[in-house]
MIFI-512357 format. One line per 5 residues: their letters; for each residue x, y, z of C-alpha. Coordinates in steps of 0.1 Angstrom, whole numbers. Example, Ala and Ser with C-alpha at 12.3 -4.5 7.8 and 13.67 -1.06 7.14 Angstrom:
2
AS) 123:-45:78 ~ 137:-11:71
// end
This chain:
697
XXXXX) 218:-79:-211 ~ 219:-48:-186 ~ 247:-28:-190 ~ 254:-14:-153 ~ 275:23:-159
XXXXX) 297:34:-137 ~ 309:73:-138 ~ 326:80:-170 ~ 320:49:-183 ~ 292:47:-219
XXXXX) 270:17:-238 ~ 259:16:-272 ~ 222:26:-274 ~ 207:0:-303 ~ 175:16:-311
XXXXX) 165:54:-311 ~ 136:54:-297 ~ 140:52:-258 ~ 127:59:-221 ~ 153:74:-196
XXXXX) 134:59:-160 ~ 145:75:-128 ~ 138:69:-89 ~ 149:89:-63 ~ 128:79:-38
XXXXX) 122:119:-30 ~ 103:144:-54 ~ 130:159:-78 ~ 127:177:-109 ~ 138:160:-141
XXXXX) 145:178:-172 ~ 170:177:-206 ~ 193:199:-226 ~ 204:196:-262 ~ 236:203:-270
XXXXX) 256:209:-308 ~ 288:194:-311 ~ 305:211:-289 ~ 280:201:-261 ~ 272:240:-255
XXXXX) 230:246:-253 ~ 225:275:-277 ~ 192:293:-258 ~ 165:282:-236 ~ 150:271:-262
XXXXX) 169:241:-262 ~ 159:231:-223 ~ 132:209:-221 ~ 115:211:-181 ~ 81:209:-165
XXXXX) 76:247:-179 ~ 84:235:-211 ~ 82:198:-213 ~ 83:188:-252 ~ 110:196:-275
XXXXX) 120:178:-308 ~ 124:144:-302 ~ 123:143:-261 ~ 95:148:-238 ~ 97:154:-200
XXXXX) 78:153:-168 ~ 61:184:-162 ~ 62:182:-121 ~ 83:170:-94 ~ 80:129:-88
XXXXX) 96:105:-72 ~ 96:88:-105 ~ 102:104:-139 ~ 97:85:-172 ~ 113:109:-203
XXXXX) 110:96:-242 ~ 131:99:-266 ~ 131:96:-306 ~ 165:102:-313 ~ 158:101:-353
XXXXX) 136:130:-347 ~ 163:156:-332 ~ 173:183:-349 ~ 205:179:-374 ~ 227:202:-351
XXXXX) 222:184:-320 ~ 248:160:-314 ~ 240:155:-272 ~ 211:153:-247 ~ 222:158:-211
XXXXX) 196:141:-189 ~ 198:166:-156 ~ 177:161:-122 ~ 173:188:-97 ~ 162:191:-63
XXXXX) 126:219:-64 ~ 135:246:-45 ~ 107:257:-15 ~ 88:224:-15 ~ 98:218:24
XXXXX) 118:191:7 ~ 155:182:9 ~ 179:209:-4 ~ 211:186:-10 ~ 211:151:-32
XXXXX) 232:140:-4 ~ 199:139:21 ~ 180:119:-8 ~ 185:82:-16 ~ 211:77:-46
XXXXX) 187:88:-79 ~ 189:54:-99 ~ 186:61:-142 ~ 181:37:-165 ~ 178:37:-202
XXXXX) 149:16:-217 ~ 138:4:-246 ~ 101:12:-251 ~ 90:-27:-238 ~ 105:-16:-205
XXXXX) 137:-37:-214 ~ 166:-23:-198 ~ 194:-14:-218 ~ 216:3:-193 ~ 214:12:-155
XXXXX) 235:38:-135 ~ 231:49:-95 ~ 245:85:-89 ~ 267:77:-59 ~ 290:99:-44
XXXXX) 264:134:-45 ~ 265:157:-7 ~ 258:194:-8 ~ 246:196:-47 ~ 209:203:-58
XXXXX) 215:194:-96 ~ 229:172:-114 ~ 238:160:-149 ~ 229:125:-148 ~ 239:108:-184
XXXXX) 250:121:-215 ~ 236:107:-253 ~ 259:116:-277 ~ 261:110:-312 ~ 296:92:-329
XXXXX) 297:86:-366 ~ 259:82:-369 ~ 255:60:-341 ~ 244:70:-304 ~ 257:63:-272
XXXXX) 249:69:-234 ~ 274:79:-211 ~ 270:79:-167 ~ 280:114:-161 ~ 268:120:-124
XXXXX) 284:158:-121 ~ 266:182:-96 ~ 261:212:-87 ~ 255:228:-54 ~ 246:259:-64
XXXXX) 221:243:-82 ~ 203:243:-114 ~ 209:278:-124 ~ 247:268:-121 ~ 242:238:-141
XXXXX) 225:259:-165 ~ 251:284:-168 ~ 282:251:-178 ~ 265:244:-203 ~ 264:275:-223
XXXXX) 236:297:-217 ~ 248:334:-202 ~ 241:336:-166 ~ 209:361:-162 ~ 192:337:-185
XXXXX) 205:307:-168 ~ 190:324:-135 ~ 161:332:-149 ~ 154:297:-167 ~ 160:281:-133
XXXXX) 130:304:-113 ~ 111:296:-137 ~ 111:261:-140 ~ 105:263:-97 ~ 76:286:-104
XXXXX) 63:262:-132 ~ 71:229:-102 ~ 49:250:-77 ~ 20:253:-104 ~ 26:219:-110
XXXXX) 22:207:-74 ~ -9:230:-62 ~ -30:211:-89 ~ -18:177:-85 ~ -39:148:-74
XXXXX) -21:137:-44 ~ -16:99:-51 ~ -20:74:-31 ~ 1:63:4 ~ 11:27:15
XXXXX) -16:16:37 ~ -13:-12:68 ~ -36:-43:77 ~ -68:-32:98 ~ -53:-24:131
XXXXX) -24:-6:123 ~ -43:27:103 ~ -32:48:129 ~ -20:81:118 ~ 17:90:126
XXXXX) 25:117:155 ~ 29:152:139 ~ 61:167:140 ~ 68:199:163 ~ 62:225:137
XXXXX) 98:251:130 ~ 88:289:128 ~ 88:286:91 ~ 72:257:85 ~ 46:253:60
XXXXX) 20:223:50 ~ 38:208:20 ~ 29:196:-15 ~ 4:174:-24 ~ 34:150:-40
XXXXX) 52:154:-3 ~ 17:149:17 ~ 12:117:-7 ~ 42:104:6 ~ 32:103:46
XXXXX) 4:76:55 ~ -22:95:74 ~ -51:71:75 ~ -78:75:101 ~ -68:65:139
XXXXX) -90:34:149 ~ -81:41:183 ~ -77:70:208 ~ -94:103:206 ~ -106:104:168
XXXXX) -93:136:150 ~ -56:135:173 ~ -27:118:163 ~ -18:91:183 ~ 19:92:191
XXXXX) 40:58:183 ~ 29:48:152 ~ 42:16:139 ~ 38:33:101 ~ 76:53:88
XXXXX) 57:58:57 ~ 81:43:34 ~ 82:7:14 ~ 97:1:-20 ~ 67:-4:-47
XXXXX) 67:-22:-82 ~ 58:-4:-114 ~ 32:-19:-139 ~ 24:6:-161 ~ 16:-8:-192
XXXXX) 29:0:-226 ~ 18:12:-258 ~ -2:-15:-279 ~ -6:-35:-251 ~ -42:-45:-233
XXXXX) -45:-29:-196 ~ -70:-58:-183 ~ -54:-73:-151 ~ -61:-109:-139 ~ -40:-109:-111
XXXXX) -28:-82:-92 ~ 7:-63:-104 ~ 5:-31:-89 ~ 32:-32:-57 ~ 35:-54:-29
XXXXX) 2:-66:-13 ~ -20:-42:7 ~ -1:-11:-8 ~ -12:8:-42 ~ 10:17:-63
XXXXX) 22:56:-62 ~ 44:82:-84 ~ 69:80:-60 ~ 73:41:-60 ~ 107:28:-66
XXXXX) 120:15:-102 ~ 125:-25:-95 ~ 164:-27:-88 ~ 182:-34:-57 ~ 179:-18:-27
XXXXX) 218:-14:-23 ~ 235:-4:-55 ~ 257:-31:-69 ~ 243:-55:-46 ~ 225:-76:-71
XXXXX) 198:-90:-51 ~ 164:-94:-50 ~ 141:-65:-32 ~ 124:-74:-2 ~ 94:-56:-10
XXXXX) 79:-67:25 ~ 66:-36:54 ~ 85:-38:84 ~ 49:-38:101 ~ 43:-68:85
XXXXX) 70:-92:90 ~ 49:-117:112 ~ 17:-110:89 ~ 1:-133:68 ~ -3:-121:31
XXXXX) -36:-109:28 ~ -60:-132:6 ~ -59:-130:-29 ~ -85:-113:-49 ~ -109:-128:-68
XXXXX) -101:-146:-100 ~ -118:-138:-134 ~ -128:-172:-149 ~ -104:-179:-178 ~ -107:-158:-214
XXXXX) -113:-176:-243 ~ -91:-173:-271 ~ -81:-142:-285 ~ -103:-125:-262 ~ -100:-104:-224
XXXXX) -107:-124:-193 ~ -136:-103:-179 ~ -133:-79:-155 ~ -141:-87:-115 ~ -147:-56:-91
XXXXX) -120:-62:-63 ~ -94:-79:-85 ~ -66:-54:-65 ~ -50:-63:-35 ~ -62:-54:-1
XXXXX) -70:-63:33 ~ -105:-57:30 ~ -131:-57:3 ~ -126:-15:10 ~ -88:-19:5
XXXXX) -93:-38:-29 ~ -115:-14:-44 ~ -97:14:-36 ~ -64:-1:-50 ~ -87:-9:-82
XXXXX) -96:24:-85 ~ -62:38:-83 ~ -48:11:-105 ~ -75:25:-134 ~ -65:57:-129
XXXXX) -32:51:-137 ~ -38:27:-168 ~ -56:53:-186 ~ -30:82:-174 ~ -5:59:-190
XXXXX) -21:46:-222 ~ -35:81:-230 ~ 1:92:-226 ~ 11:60:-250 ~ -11:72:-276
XXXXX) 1:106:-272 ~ 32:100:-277 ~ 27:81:-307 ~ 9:103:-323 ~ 37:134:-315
XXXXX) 62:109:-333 ~ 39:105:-362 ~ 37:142:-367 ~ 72:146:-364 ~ 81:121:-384
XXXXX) 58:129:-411 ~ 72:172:-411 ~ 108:156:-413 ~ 100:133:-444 ~ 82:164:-460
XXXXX) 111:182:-456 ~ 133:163:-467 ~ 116:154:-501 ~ 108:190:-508 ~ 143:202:-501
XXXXX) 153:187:-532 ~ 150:207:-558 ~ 145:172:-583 ~ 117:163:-562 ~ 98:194:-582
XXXXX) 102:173:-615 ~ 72:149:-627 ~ 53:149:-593 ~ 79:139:-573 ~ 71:162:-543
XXXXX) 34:149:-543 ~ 42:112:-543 ~ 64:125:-510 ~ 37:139:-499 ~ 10:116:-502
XXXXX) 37:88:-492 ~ 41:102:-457 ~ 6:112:-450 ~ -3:77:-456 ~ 28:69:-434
XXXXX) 17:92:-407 ~ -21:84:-410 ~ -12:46:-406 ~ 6:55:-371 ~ -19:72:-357
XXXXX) -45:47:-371 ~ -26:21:-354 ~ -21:41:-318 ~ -60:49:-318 ~ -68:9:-322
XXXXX) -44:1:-292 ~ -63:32:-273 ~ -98:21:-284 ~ -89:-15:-273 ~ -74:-1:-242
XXXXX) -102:23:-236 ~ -124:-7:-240 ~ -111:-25:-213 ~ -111:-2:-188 ~ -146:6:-196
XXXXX) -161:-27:-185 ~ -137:-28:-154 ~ -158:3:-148 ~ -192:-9:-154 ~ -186:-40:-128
XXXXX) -164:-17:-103 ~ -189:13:-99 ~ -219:-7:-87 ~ -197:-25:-67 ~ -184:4:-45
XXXXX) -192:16:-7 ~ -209:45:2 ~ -175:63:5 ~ -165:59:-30 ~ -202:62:-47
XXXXX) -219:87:-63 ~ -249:102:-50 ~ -273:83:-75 ~ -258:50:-69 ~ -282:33:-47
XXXXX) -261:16:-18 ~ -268:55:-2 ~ -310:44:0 ~ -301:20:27 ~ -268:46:41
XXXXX) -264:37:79 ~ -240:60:100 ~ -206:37:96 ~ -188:20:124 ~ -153:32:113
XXXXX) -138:56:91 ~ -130:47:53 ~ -99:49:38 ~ -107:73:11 ~ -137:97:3
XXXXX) -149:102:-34 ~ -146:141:-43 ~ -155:144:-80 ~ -147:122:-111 ~ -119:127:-137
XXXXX) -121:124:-176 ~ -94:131:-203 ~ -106:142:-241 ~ -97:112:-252 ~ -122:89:-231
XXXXX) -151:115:-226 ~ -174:85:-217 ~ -149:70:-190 ~ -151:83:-154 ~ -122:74:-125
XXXXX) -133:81:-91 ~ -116:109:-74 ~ -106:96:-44 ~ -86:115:-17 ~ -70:93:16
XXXXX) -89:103:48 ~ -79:122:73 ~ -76:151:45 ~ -41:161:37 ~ -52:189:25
XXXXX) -78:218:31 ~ -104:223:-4 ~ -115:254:-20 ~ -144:256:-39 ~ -133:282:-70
XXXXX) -165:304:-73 ~ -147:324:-95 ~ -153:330:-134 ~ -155:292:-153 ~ -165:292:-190
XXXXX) -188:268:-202 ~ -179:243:-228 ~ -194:265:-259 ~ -168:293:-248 ~ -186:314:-228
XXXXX) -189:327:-195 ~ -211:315:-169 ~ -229:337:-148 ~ -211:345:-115 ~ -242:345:-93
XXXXX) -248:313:-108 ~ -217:299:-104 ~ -215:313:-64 ~ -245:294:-57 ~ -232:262:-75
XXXXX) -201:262:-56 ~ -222:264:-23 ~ -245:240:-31 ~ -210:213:-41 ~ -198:226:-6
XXXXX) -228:213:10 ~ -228:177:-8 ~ -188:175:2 ~ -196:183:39 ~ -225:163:37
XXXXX) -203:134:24 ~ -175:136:46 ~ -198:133:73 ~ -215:99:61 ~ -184:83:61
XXXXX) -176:93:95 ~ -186:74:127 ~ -214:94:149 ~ -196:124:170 ~ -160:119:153
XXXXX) -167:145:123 ~ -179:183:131 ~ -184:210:109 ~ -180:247:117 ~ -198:271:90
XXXXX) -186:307:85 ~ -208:329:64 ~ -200:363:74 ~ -227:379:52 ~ -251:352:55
XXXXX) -251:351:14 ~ -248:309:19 ~ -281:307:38 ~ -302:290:13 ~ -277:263:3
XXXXX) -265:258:42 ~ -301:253:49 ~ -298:211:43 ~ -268:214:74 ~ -286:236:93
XXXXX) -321:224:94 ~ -308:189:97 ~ -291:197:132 ~ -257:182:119 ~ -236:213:122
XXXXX) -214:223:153 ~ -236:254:157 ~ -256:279:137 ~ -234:297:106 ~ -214:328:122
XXXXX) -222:360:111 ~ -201:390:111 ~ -174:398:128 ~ -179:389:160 ~ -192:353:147
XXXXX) -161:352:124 ~ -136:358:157 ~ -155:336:174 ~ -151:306:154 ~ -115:311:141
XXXXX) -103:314:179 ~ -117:284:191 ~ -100:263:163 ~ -70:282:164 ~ -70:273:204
XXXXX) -76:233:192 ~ -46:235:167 ~ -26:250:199 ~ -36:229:223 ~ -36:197:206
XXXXX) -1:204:192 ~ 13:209:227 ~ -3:178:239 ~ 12:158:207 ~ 47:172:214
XXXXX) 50:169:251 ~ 36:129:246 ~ 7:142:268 ~ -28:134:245 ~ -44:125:274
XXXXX) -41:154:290 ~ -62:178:272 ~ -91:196:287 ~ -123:169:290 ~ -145:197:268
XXXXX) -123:195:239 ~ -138:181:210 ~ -118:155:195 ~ -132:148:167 ~ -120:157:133
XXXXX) -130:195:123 ~ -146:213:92 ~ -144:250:89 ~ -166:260:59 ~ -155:293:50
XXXXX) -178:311:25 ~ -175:346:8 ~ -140:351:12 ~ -128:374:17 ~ -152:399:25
XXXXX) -159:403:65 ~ -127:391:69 ~ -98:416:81 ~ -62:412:79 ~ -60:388:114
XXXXX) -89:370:105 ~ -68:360:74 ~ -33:352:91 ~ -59:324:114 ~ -69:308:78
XXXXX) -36:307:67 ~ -27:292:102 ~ -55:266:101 ~ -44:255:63 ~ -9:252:72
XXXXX) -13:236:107 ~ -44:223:108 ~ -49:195:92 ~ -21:178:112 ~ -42:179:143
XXXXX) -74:172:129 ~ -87:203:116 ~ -93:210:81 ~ -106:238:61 ~ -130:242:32
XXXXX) -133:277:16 ~ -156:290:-13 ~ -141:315:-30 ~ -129:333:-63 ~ -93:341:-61
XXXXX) -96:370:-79 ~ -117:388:-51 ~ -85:382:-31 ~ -65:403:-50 ~ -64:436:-31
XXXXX) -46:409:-5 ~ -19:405:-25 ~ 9:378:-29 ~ 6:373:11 ~ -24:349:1
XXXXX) -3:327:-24 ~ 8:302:1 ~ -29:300:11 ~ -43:288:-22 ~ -15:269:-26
XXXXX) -21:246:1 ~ -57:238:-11 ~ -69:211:-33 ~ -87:234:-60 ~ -119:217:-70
XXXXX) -149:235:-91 ~ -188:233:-92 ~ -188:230:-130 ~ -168:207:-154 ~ -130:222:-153
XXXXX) -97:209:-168 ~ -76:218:-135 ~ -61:189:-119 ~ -29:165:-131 ~ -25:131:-126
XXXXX) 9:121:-105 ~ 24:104:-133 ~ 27:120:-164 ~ 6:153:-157 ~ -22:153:-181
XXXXX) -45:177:-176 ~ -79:164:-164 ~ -113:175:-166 ~ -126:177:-129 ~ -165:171:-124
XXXXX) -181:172:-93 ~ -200:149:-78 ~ -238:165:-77 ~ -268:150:-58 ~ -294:137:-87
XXXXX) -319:169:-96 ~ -352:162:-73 ~ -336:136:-54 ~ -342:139:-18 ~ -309:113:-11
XXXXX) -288:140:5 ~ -318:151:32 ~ -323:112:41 ~ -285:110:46 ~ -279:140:67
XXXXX) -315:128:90 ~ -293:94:93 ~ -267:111:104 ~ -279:133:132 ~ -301:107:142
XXXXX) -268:87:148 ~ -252:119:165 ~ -283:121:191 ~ -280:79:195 ~ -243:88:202
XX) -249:120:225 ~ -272:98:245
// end
């Protein structure tokens, strides 16, 4: 039975290993403190947060979510801590909310590791505070407890920090720190994925009127807005009136340690709609209310459910039904896959971080039986110390024995969803050597999604997800041309590596035109040097591109005003409810500004119009894609920081880079390369500029 806390009020926790869940409905930033008996936290050393995410018994998030899952092992704390304060706090320059009292009331739950609740409390009552201490485990006569605390703080998490016992500088410090480790944490996050609406209502929400500060947010904050592709109007401007207010409650299937991830009917949200980090816990929508959760879009209200997927013929005994490509919900075959997709992405983010986890505990478990047998000075006397010994080795290699069969088994599964999903996939989401591109014809429509690369984890080397990023981009893409080392430790050559990250520059333009109708996708190449010729020569001997690469500074000026007068003029047109309006020579189709070499032939304006286009661009329709080592950009400064920032980092060679929007393992990126010899990426780009000239006619 569910204990339901109010303020003040505490529950008995039965078992020591736990899960604190939280929603807010809002990225936040969730972290712990462990306090002796007097409750007092005796360094930072004793905070765990996103900089710092595992301590002694407790693990955090290590980025701001919507939804945070934390573990505990109680058993495993240190003797002299007698409290945990679960706290939440609001990240600091996200273009987020500032107060808890603009959020939805965070809900926390305490969890036994099957997901069983063993007791809920919603933090009612918060206004101007930024932090909070949510609930309290404390220790009483060898026994623990949870307690609903709910304090704030609207000064924030330095000011929490500083209550609890750590002197104010380092408080302070502590609490820039963990923002600068959020930031990190955000600039290399997969951007999960947004509700999407029946075919007919994908039409992209108005943009905003822009304040004089305002910058393009986080990839966690972008996930959260649904801006898939307008299927009517001018392509490439946002259509004002959309039914979409990007919200929707969503269900949480994550499955759990020992358990099999095969799916034979769909659990993953409400139908049409994927499943996302920011998805709300299952509870009611009103605290105390006690109802069920009407999980059903106010866009859909007089909309029949869309079909089901297709079911997997029955399992025999003791066995896994047999995986079916399109098992997800969805709309459309598309829809389904996509949602598939996601859905595996998340399975193996989860039971990686199951096995993980259990394998933590089994270490720690394993040092505190070794010192406890060796403390003893008896245990010195007839071989006691090496019976310990051996005893919890066997102990600790039976743990891990048993988390690596409920991994492999896991691991299994998901590789033979994989082997009936990837042949099964559109154009869109292919690679380049799967052969639904020999019969590519230019599209009618654009896709919901766009493959960008495939992701891996140690554990599951021979297990690709598609990388798959929502169309219209969110977000503008640098290529990293900068130093990468290889996987024997050592560095690849930089000439090398410049012409590999042209030539992956070229296969994602050439992509992200394929999956765009004829005349509703243009790209713009600036290659102020002309050091990009050779790999640009597929765009620009194919007749696909805008015009021929600009050169020096004039061609650079050139280029960057025209889309900087696009941005401006489309804005105006958005704001003043006036899209019809804009000048009949306008292109308004979506844009691609290639940018390579940066930053050389580039001088300090040229620069404030990048950062102008990554910021405000893709809003309007215009998106950038730059090819780049950072380190080049040094002499610029920390004035570039909010540019790199507000790119999806991707690299031409194998790179662990990129976190997953759930727990924030660290995944090895891979690019998706055209087949050595192939000629697949010259018969696509002929198909599409013979569409263009069909179009043009």
């Amino acid at each position: 039975m569910t204990a339901e806390l109010v303020r003040g009020q505490n529950h008995p926790l039965p078992q020591a290993r736990l899960e604190v869940r939280i929603s807010a409905g809002k990225p936040i930033v969730a972290g712990a403190t462990l306090g002796d008996e007097q409750g007092r936290v005796r360094g930072v050393e004793w905070v765990a947060h996103p900089g710092a995410p595992t301590l002694s018994g407790l693990e955090v998030s290590k980025q701001a979510a919507a939804d945070h899952r934390l573990a505990f092992d109680l058993d495993a704390l240190p003797g002299t801590v007698h409290r945990v304060h679960v706290l939440l706090a609001l990240p600091t320059g996200s273009g987020g909310p500032v107060r808890f009292g603009a959020v939805a009331a965070p809900f926390v739950a305490v969890t036994g590791l099957d997901g069983a609740e063993i007791a809920s409390y919603t933090i009612t009552g918060l206004n101007t505070e930024s932090a909070v201490v949510a609930l309290e485990l404390y220790r009483r006569q060898d026994a623990w407890k949870v307690r609903a605390v709910g304090q704030g703080y609207a000064d924030g998490l330095a000011e929490l920090l500083a209550d609890q016992g750590l002197p104010q500088e380092q408080a302070q410090q502590l609490a820039t720190g963990v923002n600068e480790a959020v930031a990190q944490g955000l600039a290399r996050s997969v951007a999960a994925p947004p509700p999407c609406l029946p075919d007919g209502e994908r039409t992209r929400p108005a943009a905003p009127a822009p304040g004089p500060d305002q910058t393009h947010a986080g990839p966690v904050a972008q996930g959260a807005a649904d801006h898939a592709q307008p299927h009517q109007g001018n392509p490439g401007i946002p259509q004002p009136g959309s039914p979409y207010d990007g919200a929707g409650p969503q269900s949480d299937a994550a499955p759990q340690s020992g358990h099999a991830v095969g799916r034979s009917e769909p659990q993953r949200g409400h139908p049409g709609t994927p499943v996302r980090p920011d998805s709300a816990t299952a509870r009611p929508a009103t605290p105390g209310a006690g109802g069920p959760i009407d999980y059903s879009h106010p866009a859909r209200q007089n909309v029949a459910p869309p079909p089901p997927p297709p079911s997997a013929p029955p399992a025999a005994p003791g066995h896994s039904a047999q995986p079916v490509a399109g098992d997800a919900t969805g709309w459309t075959m598309e829809e389904r896959l996509y949602n598939q997709v996601w859905g595996m992405f998340e399975d193996l983010a989860r039971t990686t971080a199951a096995y993980r986890s259990a394998v933590d505990f089994a270490d720690s478990r394993r040092e505190q039986e070794l010192d406890k047998a060796l403390s003893d000075p008896r245990s010195r006397i007839d071989g006691q110390g090496d019976a310990a010994r051996e005893a919890a080795e066997a102990k600790h290699d039976r743990l891990v024995d048993q988390a690596r069969a409920a991994l492999d088994r896991d691991l299994a599964q998901l590789m033979a969803e994989s082997d009936v999903v990837e042949p099964a996939l559109p154009p869109a989401y292919a690679r380049w050597d799967n052969p639904v591109w020999h019969g590519y014809r230019a599209p009618m429509e654009t896709p919901m999604a766009v493959r960008l690369g495939d992701l891996h984890l140690p554990e599951s080397e021979g297990l690709r997800i598609p990388m798959l990023v929502r169309l219209p981009l969110e977000r503008g893409l640098w290529i990293d041309s900068g130093r990468a080392e290889s996987r024997d430790g050592s560095l690849a050559d930089a000439d090398e590596l410049r012409r590999l990250s042209m030539d992956t520059a070229v296969a994602h333009a050439a992509r992200l035109l394929a999956v765009h109708p004829a005349g509703e996708f243009t790209v713009h190449v600036i290659d102020p040097a002309g050091a990009g010729a050779s790999a640009l020569a597929p765009l620009a001997q194919s007749g696909v591109l805008a015009g021929p690469p600009a050169v020096g500074a004039a061609g650079v000026t050139d280029v960057l005003a025209r889309l900087i007068q696009r941005v401006d003029l489309v804005q105006m047109a958005v704001r003043g409810g006036a899209a019809d309006s804009l000048p009949p020579d306008l292109d308004t189709a979506e844009q691609l500004l290639i940018v390579n070499d940066f930053p050389h032939g580039f001088d300090d304006r040229a620069v404030t119009q990048l950062r102008y286009l990554a910021d405000e661009g893709p809003a309007v329709g215009v998106h950038l894609m730059m090819v780049a080592d950072r380190e080049d950009a040094a002499a610029y400064g920390p004035l570039l920081d909010p540019l790199w920032r507000s790119l999806l980092r991707l690299t031409p060679v194998p790179d662990e880079h990129l976190a997953d929007p759930w727990v924030g393992h660290a995944w090895t990126y891979e690019p998706v390369t055209v087949p050595p010899g192939s000629q697949v990426l010259h018969q696509v780009l002929a198909q599409i500029a013979a569409a263009r000239r069909s179009w043009n006619r």
